[in-house]
C-alpha distance (Angstrom), angle and dihedral (degrees) to the residues before:
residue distance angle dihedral
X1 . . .
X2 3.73 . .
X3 3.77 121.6 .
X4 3.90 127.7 -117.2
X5 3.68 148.1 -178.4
X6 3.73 140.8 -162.3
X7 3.25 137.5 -151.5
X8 4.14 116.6 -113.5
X9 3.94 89.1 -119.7
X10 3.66 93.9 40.2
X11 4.15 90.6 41.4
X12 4.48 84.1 42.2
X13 3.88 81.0 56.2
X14 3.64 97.7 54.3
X15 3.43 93.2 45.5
X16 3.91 89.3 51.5
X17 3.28 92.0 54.1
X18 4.07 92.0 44.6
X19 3.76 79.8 54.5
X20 3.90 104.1 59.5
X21 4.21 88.7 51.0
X22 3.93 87.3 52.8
X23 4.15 88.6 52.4
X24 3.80 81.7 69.8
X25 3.78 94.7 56.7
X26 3.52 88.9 52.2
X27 3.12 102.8 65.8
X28 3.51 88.3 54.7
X29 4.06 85.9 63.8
X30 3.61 90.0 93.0
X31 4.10 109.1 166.9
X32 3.86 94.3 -23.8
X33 3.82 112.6 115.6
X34 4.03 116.2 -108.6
X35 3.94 87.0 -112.1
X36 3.81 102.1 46.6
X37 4.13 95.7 121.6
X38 3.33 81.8 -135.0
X39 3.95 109.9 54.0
X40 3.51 117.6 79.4
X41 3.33 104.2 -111.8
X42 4.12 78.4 67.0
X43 3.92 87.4 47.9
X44 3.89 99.0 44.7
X45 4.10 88.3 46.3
X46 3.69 91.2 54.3
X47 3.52 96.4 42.9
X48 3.82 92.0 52.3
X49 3.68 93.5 49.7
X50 3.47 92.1 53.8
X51 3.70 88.3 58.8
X52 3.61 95.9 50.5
X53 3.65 81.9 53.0
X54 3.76 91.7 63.6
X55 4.07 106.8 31.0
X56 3.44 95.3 45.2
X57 3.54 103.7 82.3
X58 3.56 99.6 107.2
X59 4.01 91.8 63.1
X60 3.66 140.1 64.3
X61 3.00 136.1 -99.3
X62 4.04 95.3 -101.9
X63 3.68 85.5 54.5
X64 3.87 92.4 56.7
X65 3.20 93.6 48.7
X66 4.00 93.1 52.8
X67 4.04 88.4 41.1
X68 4.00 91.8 56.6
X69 3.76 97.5 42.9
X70 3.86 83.9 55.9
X71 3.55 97.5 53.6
X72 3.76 94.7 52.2
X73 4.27 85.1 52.7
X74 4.13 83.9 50.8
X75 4.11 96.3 48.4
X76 4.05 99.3 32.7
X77 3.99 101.8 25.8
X78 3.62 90.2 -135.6
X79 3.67 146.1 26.7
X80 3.69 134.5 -67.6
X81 3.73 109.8 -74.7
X82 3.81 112.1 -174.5
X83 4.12 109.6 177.5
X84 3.86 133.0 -179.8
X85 3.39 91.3 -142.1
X86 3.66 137.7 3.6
X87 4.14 123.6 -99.6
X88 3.66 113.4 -60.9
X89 4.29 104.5 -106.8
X90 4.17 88.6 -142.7
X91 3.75 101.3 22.6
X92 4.57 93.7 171.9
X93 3.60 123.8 -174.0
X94 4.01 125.0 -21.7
X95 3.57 85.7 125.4
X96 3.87 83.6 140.1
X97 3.61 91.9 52.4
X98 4.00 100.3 43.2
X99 4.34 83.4 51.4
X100 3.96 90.3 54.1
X101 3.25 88.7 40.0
X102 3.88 88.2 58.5
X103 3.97 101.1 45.1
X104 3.50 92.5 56.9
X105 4.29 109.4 34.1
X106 3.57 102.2 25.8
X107 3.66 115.3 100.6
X108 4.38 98.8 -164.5
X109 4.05 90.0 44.6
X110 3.73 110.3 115.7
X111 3.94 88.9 -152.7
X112 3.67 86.8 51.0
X113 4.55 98.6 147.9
X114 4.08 111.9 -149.1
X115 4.11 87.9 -96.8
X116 3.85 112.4 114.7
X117 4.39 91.0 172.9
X118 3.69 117.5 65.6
X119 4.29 116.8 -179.2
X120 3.48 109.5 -154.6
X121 3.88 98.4 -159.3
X122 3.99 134.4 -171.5
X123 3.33 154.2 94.6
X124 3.97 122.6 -35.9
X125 3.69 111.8 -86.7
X126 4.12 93.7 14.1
X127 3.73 84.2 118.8
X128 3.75 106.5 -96.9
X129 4.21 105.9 143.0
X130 4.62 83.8 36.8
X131 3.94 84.2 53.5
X132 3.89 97.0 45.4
X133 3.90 85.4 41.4
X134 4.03 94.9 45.8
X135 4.05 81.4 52.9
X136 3.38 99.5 44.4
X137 3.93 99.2 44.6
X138 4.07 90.3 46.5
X139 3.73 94.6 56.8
X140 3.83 101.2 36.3
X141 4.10 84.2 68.4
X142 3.50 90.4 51.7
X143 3.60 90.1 49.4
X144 3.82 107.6 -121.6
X145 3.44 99.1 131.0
X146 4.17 99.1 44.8
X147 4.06 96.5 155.3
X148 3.78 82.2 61.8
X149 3.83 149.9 -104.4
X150 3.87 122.5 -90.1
X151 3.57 136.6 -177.1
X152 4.22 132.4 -159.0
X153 3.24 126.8 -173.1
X154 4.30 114.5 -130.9
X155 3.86 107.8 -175.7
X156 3.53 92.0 124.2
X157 3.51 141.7 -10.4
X158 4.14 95.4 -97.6
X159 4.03 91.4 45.8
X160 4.08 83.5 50.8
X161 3.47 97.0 59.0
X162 3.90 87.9 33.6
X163 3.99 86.4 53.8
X164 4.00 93.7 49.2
X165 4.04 101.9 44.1
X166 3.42 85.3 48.2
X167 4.22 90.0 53.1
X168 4.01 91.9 42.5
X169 4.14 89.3 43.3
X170 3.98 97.3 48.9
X171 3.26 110.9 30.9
X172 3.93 109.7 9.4
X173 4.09 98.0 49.9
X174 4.32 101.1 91.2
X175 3.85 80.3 -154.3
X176 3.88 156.6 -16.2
X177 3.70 98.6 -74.4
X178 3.57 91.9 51.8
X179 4.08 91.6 40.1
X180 3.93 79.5 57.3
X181 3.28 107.9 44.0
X182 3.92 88.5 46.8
X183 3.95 94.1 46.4
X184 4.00 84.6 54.1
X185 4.04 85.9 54.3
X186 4.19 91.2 52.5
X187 3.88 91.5 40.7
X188 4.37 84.3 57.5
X189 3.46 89.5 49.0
X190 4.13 104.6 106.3
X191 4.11 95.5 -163.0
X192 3.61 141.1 21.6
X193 3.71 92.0 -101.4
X194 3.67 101.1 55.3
X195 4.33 85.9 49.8
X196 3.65 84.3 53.2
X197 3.58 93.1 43.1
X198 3.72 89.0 51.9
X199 3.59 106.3 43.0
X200 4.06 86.2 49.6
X201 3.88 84.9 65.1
X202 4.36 86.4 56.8
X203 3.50 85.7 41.9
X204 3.58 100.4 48.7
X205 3.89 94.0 42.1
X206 3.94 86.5 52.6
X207 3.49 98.9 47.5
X208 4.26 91.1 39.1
X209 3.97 80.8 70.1
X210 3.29 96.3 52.5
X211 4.04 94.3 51.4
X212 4.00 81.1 39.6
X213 3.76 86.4 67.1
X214 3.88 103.5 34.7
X215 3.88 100.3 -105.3
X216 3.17 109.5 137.0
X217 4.11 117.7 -146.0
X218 3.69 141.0 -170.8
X219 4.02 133.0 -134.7
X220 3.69 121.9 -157.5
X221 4.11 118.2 -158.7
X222 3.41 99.3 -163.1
X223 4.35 115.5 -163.5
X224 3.46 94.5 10.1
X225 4.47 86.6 157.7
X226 3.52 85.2 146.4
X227 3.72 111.5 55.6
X228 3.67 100.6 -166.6
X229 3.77 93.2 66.6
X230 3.63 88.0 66.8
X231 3.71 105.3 29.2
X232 3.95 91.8 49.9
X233 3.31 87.5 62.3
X234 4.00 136.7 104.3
X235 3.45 89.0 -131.4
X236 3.88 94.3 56.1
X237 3.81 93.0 44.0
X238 4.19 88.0 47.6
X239 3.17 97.9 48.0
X240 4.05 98.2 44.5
X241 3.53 89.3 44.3
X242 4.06 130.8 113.2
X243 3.74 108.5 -80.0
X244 3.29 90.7 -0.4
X245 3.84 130.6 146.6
X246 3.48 97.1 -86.2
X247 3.93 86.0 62.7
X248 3.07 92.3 48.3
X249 4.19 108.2 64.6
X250 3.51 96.7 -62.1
X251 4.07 130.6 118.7
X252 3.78 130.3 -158.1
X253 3.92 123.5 -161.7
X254 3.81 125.3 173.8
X255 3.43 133.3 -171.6
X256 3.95 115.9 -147.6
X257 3.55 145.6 156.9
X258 3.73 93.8 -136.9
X259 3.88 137.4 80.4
X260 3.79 89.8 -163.4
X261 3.71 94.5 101.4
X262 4.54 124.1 117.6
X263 3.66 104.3 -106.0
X264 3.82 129.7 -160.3
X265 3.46 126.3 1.7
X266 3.59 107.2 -21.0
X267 4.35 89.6 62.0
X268 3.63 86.7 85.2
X269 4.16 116.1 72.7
X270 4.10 95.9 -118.4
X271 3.83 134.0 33.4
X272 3.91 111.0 -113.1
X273 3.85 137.9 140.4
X274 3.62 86.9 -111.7
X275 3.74 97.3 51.0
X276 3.73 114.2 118.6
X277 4.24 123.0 -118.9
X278 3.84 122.9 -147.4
X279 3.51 121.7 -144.7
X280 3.61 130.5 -161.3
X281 3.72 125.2 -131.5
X282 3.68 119.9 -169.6
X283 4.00 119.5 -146.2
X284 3.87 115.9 -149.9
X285 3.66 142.1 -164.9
X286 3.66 113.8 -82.8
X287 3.95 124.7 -105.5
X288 3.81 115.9 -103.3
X289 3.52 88.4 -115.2
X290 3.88 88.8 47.6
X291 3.63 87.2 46.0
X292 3.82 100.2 46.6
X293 4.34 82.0 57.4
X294 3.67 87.3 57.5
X295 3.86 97.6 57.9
X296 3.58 92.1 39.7
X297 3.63 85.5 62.8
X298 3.48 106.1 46.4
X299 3.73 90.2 33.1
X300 4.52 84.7 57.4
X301 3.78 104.0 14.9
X302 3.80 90.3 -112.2
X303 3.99 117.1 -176.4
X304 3.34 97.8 -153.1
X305 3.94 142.8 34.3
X306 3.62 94.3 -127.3
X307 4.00 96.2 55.6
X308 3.87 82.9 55.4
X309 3.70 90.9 46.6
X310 3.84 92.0 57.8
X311 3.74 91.9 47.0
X312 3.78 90.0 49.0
X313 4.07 86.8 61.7
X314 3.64 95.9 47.7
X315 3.89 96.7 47.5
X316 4.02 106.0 117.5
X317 4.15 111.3 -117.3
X318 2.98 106.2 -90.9
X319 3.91 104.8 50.2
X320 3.78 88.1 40.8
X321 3.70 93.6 64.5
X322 4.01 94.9 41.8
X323 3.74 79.2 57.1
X324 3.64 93.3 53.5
X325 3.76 90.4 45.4
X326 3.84 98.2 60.4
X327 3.77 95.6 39.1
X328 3.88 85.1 57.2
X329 3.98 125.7 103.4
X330 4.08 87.0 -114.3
X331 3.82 89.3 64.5
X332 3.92 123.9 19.2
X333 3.70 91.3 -0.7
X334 3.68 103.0 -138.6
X335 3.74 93.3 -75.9
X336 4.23 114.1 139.0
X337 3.34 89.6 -144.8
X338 4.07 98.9 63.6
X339 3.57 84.6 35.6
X340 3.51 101.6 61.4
X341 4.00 92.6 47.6
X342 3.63 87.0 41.7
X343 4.16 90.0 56.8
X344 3.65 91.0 39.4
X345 3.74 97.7 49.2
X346 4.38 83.9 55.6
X347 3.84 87.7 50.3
X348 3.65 94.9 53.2
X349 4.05 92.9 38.8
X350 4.04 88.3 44.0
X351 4.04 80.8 -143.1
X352 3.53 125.9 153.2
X353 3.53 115.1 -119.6
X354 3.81 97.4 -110.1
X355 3.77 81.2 64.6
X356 4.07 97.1 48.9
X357 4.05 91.3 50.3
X358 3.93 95.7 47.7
X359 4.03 78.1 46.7
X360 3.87 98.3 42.6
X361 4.35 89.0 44.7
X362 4.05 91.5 49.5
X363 4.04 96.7 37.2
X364 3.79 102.7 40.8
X365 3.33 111.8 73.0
X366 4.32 90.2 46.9
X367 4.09 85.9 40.4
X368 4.03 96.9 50.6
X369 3.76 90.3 43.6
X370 3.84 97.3 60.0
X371 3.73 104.1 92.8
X372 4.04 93.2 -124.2
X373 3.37 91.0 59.7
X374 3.61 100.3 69.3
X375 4.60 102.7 157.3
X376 3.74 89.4 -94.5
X377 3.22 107.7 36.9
X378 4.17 108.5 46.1
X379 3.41 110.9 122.9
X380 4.32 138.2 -141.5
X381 4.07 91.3 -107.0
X382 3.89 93.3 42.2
X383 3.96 91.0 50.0
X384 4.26 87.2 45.2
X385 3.81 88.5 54.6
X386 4.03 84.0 71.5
């Protein structure tokens, strides 16, 4: 078989034209994600990088790298965008948290601080993963993070390698040799460490090209309670490291439970200028006027805090102050989590909210007791039950 080259602009051409048949498959996309393996977005992105594989022999590796990031903007329209959970429907307040948040991990902010790891810590259900999600959905559309958002899950060490072969397998793999011949690399891997440690070195690769060609991305560690099972890791001590890819473009946030975690410059194995700081950003309970917002949302399907706000002041007496009462630290405590139950439960009732607190007084002490009702875990058909 005889050997051939292209030039880039004749080999950019190709592509181009590659690119205008693939519109037509996406319109076939319909409702399936980008990344379903089978959708064609999926298809028409493998395809493609398959042909960059063989036409671009005449460039370097650089160039590659460039080329396939700009196929996956021309089949998906934007960057990978891998969430734990999807956009909060009421997020309310945090506006303190979402501005930290973007001094320290946003890569276009002018205020941006030398901190590339932000800890959002506090208690379960205080809103931790909806504010790193509300933060990292707002500024993917205005395209600050363009090498793309991704999101690991560190509740233990088993779920973290879990959480990153999945990542690598579904959305990293260009296609199904690849997918195979990395699945047979996890299946050889005796203990969850060495999986980690071997999907990092996907991961890394991956997110080296993206640095490579200046597109800056994020990485969400979702339930990281136990700090250890992320900062014993490879990929914490990479990452942290001097020159590494968090110096580099790239942006770490982590949701946790615990304070325990090495802060400033000393979280990163050697001293250097380029060395990267972590900073710790505690998550509260909401206000009770914050909190009364939040129900009124759920409760209506409001879009925006200030359309609750103006209900709020034209609620008669007697329903304002049974508002008051349940967004209060003596009932639901000011914690998002109870709150949005609490508003969702009134939707689905279509009671009035003198109705939920007589309901909520009676009920709670027999509902909380149950042992399946722990605060953070009672569910929509347990609460109906009463």
């Amino acid at each position: 078989m005889s050997s051939f080259s292209l030039e880039p602009a004749l080999l950019r051409e190709a592509l181009a034209t590659l690119h205008d048949a693939f519109c037509a498959a996406d319109q076939l996309a319909g409702s399936l994600d980008w990344w379903d393996p089978s959708s064609p977005h999926a298809l028409a992105l493998r395809f493609q990088a398959a042909v960059v594989k063989t036409l671009s022999q005449s460039v370097d590796a650089q160039e590659q790298s460039r080329l396939r990031l700009q196929l996956e903007e021309w089949v998906t329209g934007r960057p990978p965008v891998i969430l734990p959970i999807r956009g909060p429907a009421a997020f309310s307040g945090r506006r303190d948290v979402v501005e930290s948040l973007v001094a320290n991990l946003c890569p276009c902010a002018d205020n941006r601080s030398s901190s590339c790891v932000v800890v959002l810590v506090g208690l379960g259900g205080v809103g931790k993963t909806t504010a790193a999600v509300e933060f990292a959905s707002t500024h993917r559309a205005r395209t600050w993070f363009t090498g793309g958002i991704l999101s690991v899950d560190a509740s233990s060490p088993v779920v973290l390698a879990d959480s990153v072969e999945r990542l690598v397998l579904n959305h990293i793999a260009v296609d199904a040799a690849q997918q195979l011949l990395w699945q047979s690399g996890f299946a050889a891997a005796p203990t969850p460490t060495r999986r980690m440690e071997y999907g990092w070195t996907l991961l890394r690769k991956w997110l080296a090209e993206r640095a490579e060609a200046s597109r800056p991305w994020l990485l969400l560690v979702d339930a990281a309670d136990t700090p250890s099972v992320l900062t014993g890791t490879v990929l914490w001590r990479e990452l942290l490291s001097p020159g590494g890819l968090l110096t580099r473009g790239g942006s770490l946030l982590v949701a946790s439970r615990s304070r325990d975690w090495p802060v400033g410059i000393s979280a990163a194995p050697l001293s250097s200028v380029e060395s990267v700081s972590v900073e710790i950003v505690d998550i509260n309970l909401v206000t009770c006027q914050e909190a009364c917002i939040m129900l009124l949302r759920y409760r209506h399907s409001f879009t925006s805090d200030a359309h609750a706000l103006s209900w709020l002041c034209e609620l008669q007496e007697d329903e304002a102050t049974a508002l008051r009462h349940l967004a209060s630290e003596s009932a639901l405590g000011g914690l998002p989590l109870a709150l949005e139950q609490a508003g969702t439960y009134a939707r689905q009732a279509d009671c009035t909210w003198v109705e939920f607190a007589k309901r909520f007084d009676q009920q709670r002490l027999a509902l909380f007791s149950r042992p399946e009702c722990s605060f953070s875990l009672v569910s929509y058909d347990t609460i109906s039950e009463y």
